[in-house]
RODO-2510 file (C-alpha; in nm, 4 decimals, decimal comma):
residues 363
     n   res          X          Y          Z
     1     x    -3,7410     0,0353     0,4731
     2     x    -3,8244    -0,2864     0,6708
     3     x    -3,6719    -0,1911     1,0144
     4     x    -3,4415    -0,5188     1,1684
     5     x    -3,7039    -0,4780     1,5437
     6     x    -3,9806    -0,5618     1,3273
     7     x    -3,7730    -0,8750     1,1794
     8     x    -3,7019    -0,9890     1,5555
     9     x    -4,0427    -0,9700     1,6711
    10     x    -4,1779    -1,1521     1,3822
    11     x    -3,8933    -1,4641     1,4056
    12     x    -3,7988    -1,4533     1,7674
    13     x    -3,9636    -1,7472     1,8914
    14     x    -3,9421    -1,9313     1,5325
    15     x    -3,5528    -1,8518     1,5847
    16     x    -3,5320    -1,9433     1,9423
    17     x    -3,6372    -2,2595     1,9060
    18     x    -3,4123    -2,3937     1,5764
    19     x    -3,1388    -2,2354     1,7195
    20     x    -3,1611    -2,3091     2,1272
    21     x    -2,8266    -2,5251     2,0758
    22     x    -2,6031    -2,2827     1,9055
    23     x    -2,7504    -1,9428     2,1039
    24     x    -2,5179    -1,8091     2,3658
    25     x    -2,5755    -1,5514     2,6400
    26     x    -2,4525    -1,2370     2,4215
    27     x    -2,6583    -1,3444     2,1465
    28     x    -2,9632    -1,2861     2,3902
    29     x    -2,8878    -0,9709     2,5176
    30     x    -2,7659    -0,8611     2,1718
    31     x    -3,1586    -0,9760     2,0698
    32     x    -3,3437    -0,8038     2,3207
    33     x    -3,1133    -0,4541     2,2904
    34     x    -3,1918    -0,4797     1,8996
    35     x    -3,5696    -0,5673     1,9571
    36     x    -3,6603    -0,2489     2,1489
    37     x    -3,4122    -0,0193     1,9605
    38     x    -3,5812     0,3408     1,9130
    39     x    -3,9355     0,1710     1,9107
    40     x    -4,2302     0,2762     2,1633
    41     x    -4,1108     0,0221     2,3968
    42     x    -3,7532     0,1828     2,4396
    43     x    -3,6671     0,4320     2,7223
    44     x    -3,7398     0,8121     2,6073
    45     x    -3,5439     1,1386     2,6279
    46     x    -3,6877     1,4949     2,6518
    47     x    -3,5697     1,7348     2,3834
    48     x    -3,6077     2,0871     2,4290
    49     x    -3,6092     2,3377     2,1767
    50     x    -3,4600     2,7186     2,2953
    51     x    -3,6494     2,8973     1,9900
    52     x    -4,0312     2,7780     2,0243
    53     x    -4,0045     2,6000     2,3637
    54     x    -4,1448     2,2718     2,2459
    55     x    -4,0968     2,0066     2,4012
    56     x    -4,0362     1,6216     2,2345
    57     x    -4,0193     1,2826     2,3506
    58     x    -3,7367     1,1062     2,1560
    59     x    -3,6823     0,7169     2,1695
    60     x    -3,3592     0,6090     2,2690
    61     x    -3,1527     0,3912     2,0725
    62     x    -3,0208     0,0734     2,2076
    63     x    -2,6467     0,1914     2,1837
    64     x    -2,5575    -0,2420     2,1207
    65     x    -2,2547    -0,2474     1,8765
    66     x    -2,4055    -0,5049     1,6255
    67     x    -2,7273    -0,2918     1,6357
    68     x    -2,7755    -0,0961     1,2470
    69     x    -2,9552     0,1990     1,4169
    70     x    -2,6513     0,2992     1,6819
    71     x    -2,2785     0,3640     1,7788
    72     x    -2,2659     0,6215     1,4426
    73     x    -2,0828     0,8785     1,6563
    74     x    -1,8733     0,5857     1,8647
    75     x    -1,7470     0,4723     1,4486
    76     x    -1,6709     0,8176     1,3740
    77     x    -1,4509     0,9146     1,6652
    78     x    -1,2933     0,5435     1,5906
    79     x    -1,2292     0,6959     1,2286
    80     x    -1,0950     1,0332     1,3257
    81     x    -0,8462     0,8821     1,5158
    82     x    -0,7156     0,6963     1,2382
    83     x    -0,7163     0,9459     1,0044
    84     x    -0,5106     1,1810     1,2919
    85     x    -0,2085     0,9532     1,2381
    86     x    -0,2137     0,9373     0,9229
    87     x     0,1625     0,9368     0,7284
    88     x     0,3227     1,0184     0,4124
    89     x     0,3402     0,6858     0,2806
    90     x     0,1636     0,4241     0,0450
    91     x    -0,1120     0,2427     0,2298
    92     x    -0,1627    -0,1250     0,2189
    93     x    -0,4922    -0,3482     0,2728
    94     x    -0,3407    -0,6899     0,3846
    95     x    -0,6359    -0,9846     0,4767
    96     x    -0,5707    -1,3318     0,6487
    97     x    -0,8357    -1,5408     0,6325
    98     x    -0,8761    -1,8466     0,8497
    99     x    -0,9200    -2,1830     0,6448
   100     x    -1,3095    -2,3133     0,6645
   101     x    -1,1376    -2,6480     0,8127
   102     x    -1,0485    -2,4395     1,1265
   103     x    -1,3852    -2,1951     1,1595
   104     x    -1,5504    -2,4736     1,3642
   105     x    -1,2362    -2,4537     1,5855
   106     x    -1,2619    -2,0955     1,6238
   107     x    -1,6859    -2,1278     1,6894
   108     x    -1,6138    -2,3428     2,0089
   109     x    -1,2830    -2,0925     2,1011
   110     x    -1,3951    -1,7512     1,9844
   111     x    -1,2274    -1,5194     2,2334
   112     x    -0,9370    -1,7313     2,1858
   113     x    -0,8803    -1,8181     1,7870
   114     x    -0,9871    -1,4415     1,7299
   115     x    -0,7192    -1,2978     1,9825
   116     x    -0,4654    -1,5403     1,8066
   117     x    -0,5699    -1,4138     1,4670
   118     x    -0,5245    -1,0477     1,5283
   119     x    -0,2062    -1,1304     1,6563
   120     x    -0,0787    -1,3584     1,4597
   121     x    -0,1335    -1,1320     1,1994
   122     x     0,0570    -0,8554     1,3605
   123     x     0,3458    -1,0748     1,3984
   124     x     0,3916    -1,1802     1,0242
   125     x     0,3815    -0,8369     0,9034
   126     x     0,6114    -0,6980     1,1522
   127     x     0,8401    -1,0318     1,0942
   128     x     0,8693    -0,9347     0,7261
   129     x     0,8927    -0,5755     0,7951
   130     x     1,2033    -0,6278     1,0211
   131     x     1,3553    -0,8692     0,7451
   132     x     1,2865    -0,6344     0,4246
   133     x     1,6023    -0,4896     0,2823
   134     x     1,3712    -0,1258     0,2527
   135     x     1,2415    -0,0871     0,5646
   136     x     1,4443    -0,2750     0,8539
   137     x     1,2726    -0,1517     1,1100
   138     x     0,8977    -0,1664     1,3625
   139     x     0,6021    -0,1090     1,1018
   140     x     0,2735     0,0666     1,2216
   141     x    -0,0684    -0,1285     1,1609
   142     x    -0,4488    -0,1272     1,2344
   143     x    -0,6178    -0,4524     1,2559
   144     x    -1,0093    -0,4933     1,2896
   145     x    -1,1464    -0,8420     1,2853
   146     x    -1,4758    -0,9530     1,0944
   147     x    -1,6243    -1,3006     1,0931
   148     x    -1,8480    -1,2414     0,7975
   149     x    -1,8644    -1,2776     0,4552
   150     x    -2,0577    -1,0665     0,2078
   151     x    -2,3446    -1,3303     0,2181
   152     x    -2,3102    -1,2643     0,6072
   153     x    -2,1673    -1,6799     0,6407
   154     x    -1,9331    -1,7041     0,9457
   155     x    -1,6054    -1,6461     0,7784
   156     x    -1,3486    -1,5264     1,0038
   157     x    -1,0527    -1,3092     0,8744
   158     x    -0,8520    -0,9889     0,9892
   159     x    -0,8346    -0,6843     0,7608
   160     x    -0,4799    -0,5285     0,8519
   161     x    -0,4258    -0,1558     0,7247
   162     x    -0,0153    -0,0316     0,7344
   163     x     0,1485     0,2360     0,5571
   164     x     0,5049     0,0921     0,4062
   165     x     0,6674     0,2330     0,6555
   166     x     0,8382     0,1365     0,9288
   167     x     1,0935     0,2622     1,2167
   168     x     1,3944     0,1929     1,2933
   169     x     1,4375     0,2333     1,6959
   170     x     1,7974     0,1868     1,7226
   171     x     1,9056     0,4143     1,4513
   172     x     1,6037     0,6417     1,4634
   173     x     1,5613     0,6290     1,0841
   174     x     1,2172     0,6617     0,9007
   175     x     1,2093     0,4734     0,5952
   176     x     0,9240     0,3683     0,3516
   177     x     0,8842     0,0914     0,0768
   178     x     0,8379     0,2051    -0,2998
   179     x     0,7421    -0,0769    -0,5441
   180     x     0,9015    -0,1256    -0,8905
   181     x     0,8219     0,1478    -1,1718
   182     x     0,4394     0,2424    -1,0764
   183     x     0,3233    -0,0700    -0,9551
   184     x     0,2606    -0,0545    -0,5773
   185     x     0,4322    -0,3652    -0,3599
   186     x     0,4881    -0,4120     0,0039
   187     x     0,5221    -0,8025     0,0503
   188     x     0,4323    -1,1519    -0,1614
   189     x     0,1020    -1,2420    -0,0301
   190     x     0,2174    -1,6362    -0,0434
   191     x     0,5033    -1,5574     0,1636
   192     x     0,2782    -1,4073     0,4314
   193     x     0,0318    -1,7051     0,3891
   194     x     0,3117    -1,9226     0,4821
   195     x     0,4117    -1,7451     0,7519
   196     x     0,0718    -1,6740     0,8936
   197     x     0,0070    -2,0638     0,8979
   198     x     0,2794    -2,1137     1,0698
   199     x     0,2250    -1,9295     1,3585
   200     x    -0,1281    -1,9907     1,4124
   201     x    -0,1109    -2,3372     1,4219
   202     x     0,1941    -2,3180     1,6523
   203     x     0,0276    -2,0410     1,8763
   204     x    -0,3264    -2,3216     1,8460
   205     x    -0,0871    -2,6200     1,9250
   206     x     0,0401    -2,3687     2,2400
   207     x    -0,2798    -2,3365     2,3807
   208     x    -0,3535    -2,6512     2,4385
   209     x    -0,6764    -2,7057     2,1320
   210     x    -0,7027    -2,9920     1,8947
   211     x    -0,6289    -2,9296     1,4908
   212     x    -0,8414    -3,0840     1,3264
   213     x    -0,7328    -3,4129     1,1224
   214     x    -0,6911    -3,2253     0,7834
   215     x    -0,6227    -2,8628     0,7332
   216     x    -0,4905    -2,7393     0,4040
   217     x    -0,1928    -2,6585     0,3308
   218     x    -0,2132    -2,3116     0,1371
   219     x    -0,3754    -2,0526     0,3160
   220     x    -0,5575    -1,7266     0,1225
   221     x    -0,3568    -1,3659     0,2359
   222     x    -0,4698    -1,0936     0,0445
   223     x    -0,1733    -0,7505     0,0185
   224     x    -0,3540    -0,4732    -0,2015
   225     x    -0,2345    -0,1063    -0,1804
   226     x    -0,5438     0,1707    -0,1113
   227     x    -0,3628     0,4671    -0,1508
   228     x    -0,3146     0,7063     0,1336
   229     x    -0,5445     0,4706     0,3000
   230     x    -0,8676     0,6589     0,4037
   231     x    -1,0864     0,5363     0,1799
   232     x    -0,9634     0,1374     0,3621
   233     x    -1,0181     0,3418     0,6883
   234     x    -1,3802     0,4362     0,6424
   235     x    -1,4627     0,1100     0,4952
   236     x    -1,3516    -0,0487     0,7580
   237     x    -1,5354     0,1949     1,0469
   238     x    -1,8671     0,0849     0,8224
   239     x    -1,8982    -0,2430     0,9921
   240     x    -1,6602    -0,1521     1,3565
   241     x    -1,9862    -0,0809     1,5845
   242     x    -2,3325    -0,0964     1,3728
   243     x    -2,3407    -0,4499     1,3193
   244     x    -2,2995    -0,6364     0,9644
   245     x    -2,5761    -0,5224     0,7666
   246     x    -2,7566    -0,1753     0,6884
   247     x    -3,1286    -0,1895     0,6806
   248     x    -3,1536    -0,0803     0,3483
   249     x    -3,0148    -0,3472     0,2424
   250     x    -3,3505    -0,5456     0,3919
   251     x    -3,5086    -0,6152     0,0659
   252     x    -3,8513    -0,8062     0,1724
   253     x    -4,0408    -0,9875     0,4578
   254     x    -4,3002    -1,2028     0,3573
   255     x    -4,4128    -1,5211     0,3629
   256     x    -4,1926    -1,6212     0,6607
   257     x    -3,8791    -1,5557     0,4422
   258     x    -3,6357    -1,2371     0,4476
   259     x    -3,4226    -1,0941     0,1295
   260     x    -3,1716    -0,8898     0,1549
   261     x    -2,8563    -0,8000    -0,1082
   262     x    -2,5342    -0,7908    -0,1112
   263     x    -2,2595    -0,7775    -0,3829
   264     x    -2,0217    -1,0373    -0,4796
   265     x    -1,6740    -1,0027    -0,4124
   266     x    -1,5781    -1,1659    -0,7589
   267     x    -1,8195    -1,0383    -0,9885
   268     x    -1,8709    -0,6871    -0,8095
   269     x    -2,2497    -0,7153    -0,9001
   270     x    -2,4944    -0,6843    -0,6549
   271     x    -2,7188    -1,0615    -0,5543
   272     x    -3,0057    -1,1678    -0,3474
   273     x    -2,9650    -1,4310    -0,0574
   274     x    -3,3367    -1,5228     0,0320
   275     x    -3,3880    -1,7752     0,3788
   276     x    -3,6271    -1,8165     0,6266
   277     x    -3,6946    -1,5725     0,9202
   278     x    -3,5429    -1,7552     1,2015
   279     x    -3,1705    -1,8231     0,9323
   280     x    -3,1980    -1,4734     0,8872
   281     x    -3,1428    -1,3687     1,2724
   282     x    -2,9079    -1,6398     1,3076
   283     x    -2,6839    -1,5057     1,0369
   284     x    -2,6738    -1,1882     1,2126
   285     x    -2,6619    -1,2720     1,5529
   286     x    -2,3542    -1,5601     1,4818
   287     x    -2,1457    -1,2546     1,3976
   288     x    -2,1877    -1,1237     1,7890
   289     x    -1,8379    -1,1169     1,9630
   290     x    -1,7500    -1,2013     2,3094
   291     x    -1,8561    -0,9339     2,5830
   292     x    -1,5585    -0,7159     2,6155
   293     x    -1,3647    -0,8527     2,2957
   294     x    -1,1793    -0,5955     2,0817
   295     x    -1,2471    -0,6014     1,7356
   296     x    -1,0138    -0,3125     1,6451
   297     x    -0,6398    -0,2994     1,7597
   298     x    -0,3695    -0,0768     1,7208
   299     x     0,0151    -0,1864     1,6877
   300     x     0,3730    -0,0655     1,6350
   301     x     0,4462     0,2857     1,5732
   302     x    -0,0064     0,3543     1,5280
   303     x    -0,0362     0,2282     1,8815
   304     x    -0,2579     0,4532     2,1039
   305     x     0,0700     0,4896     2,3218
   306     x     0,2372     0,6684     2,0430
   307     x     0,1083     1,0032     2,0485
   308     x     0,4119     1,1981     2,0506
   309     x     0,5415     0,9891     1,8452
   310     x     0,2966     1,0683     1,5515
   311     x     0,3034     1,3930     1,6113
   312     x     0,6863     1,4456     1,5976
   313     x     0,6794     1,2396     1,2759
   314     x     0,3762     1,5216     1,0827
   315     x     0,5857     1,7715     1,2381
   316     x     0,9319     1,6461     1,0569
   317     x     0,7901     1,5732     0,7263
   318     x     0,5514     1,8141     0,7179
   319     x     0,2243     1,6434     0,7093
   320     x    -0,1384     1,8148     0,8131
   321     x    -0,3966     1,5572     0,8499
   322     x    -0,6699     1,7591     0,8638
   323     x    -0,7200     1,6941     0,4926
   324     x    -0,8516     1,3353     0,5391
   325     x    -1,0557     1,4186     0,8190
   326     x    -1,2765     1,6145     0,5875
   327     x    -1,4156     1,2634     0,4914
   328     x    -1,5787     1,2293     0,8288
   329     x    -1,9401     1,3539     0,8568
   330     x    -2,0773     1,5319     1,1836
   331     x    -2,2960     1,4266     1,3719
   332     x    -2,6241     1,5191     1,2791
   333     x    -2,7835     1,7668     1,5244
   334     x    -3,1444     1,6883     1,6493
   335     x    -3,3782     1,9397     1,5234
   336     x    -3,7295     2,0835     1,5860
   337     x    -4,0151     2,0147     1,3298
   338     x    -4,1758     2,3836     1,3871
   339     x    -3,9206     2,6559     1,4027
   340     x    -3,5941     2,4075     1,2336
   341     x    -3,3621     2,4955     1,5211
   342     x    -3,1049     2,3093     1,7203
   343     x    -3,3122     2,0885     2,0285
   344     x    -3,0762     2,0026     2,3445
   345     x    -3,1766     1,7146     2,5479
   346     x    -3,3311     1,8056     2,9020
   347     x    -3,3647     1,4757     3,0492
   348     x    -3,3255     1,0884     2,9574
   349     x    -3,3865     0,6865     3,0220
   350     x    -3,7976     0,8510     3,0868
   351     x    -4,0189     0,5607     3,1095
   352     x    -4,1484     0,4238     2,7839
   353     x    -4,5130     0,5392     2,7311
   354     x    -4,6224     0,2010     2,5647
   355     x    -4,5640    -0,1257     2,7196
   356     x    -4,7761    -0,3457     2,4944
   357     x    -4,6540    -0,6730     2,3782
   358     x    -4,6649    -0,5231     1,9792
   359     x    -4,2849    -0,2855     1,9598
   360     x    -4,4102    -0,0119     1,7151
   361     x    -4,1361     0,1554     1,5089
   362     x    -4,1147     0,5323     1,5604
   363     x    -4,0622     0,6946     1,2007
***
């Protein structure tokens, strides 16, 4: 497996300089983290092990959310908690994408366009939620925002994921949504398009930015129903915290040029983007977000706020969610090489032992 430090160290200064316009603080500090991640150059903790007493020097990782090697446990807990509110109701994958007209926009404006996407998208579904003849009433969703596409291009769009469901505060009435004969509905994707549009360019327009001349005038909003939605969950936690591409996915690194796969989103079949080192850091760091910018939110009834809430709801209709939460995989426990039992860190952040200019990945 070609490890993504080895890539860096190879293509920093190639990358550095084609891309000293376009690189922005977080993109630097999201290089170095990723450079010395769990190499001989990163801090060290001591590992302990009760059976044998021997003693191990582990590398830390990095612990930088766009880093491939880190934040496993941080995406799990993210996942549990989504699958702990879970509700007896179909689940719905709804996607606005922002037009390619308006991704230079949101470039120069990130912590702005991407607040007003996530938002905006919360609106129109809560809008048409409040207006369907089924449901009248506050729906429940969780939004997480991604800026790349499969062939890791900046393409901004927010992945919404709602049960049809929604409730009805004045009455206190629970209802959900059930499509005609089998087929599974919840709104008409143009009609949320149109909506969508709408308010982003009025909510754009509102804080004070420039459209650009031309912008089309149909917008792509994706509504697809994933069941009892855990399988939209965990795809989702995939790319929350560890960045927006798994190192096995690394095909080759030769001749100044990096391959990696991916798979199509039309054809479902797997392809091979080849480019040049220094493209090939670019496309991953581009996808960096602003330092302290949410990419997950919670609204309506699935807000954090809404504990008891949740809970009254399982406890009325008689839901246990500890089914779905079988789908989440513990933590693996760090364990020693001689006697195979359980090691507990003893101390951390030791010096690194190596502090040549070569980072050497530790296997």
């Amino acid at each position: 497996m070609i490890l993504l430090s080895s890539i860096i160290h190879t293509f920093e200064s190639e990358f550095l300089d084609q891309y000293r316009r376009w690189i922005l603080p977080g993109h630097r500090k999201a290089l170095a983290a990723m450079k010395h991640c769990r190499t001989r150059q990163s801090p060290l903790m001591l590992a302990h092990c009760c059976e044998c007493d021997r003693q191990v020097l582990v590398p830390h990782s990095c612990g930088h959310r766009n880093c491939p090697h880190c934040q496993h446990f941080e995406s799990q807990q993210w996942l549990e908690r989504q699958l702990k509110k879970q509700l007896p109701a179909e689940y719905f994958l709804v996607t606005f994408t922002l037009p390619a007209e308006l991704r230079p926009l949101a470039w120069a404006h990130q912590r702005v366009l991407y607040s007003l996407m996530t938002r905006c998208s919360w609106e129109t579904v809560r809008t048409f939620s409040k207006n369907d003849k089924q449901l009248q009433g506050t729906p429940g969703a969780v939004t997480v925002l991604h800026t790349h596409s499969r062939r890791l291009d900046f393409h901004p769009h927010v992945h919404l994921v709602m049960p049809a469901a929604a409730l009805d505060a004045v009455s206190r009435l629970w209802r959900t949504k059930t499509g005609k004969g089998k087929v599974a509905y919840l709104f008409n994707h143009q009609a949320l398009a149109k909506v969508f549009r709408a308010k982003m360019l009025e909510a754009i327009t509102r804080e004070g930015l420039t459209l650009p001349e031309s912008y089309p005038e149909k917008w792509v909003v994706d509504c697809t129903s994933v069941g009892s939605g855990d399988k939209a969950l965990v795809y989702l936690g995939r790319y929350l915290y560890r960045g927006v591409i798994q190192e096995k996915d690394i095909l080759a690194c030769q001749q100044g040029k990096v391959s990696f796969r991916y798979q199509n989103s039309k054809t479902k079949q797997m392809e091979v983007r080849t480019v040049s080192g220094a493209t090939f850091l670019w496309l991953i760091l581009q996808h960096v977000l602003p330092k302290g910018f949410r990419r997950a939110r919670n609204f309506g009834f699935l807000h954090p706020n809404s504990k008891r809430l949740i809970g009254l709801l399982h406890y009325l209709l008689g839901l246990r969610p500890d089914r779905a939460l079988m789908l989440i995989k513990k933590r693996p426990q760090l364990k020693c090489r001689c006697c195979g039992a359980k090691m507990k860190i003893v101390a951390t952040r030791i010096a690194p032992l190596f502090s040549g200019p070569v980072p050497i990945p530790i296997g």
